[in-house]
N, C-alpha and C positions, 0 to 999 in steps of 0.2 A: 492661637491658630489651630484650625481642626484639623488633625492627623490620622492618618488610618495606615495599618499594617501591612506592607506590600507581603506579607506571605498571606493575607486572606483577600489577594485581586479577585483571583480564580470564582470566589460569592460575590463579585459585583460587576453587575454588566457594565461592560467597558470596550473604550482601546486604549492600547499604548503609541504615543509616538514620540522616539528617544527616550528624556528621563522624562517624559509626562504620561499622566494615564486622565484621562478623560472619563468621565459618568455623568450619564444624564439624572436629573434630579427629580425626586418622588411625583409624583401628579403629574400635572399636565405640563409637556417641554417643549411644543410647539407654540409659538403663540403670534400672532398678529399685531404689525402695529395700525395708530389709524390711517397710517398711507396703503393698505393692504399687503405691503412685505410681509412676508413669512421669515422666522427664526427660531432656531435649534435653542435651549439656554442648555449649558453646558457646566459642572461642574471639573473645576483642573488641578491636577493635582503635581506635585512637581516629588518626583523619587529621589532621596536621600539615599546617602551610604550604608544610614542606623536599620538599612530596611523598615523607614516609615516615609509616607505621604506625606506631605505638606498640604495642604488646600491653598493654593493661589489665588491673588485676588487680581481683577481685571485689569488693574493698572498696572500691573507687573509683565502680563503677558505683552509678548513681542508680536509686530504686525506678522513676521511671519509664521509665529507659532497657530495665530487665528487662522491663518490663511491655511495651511497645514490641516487644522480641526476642520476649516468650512468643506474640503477636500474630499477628506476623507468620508465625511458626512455625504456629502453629495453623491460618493463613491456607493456607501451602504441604497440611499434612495434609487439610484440609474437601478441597481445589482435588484429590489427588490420588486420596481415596476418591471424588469425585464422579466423577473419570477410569476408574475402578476401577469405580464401577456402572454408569457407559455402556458397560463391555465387555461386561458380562454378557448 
């Protein structure tokens, strides 16, 4: 399982919520299915005591841990269209 060092979070864009820290993944992270839905992909990581990540895999995550991610995501997009209509 791939792990990463929770004392170097601070270099990788993220969030945290509880012991999870979320990252989005190199390239392109929006994507399309062919019903026209739009989706975030999401890298999860689940924080240990040893101060190391774990890398979670999708079958592990709880519905409401997604539900939590879709949340806060949706939180960052409202927060930067409203940034986006103050420029206008």
């Amino acid at each position: 399982m791939e792990e990463i060092d929770t004392n170097n979070l601070g270099d990788i864009e993220g969030f945290r919520i509880g012991e999870y820290f979320v990252t989005f993944p190199p390239g392109e992270f929006v994507k399309e299915d062919e019903d026209g839905h739009i989706y975030v992909l999401v890298d999860i990581y689940k924080i240990n005591k040893d101060n190391k990540a774990t890398r979670m895999q999708n079958e592990h995550i709880s519905d409401e841990l997604h539900e939590q991610i879709n949340e806060q995501i949706n939180k960052f997009l409202v927060a930067k269209l409203d940034d986006l209509k103050k420029g206008d």
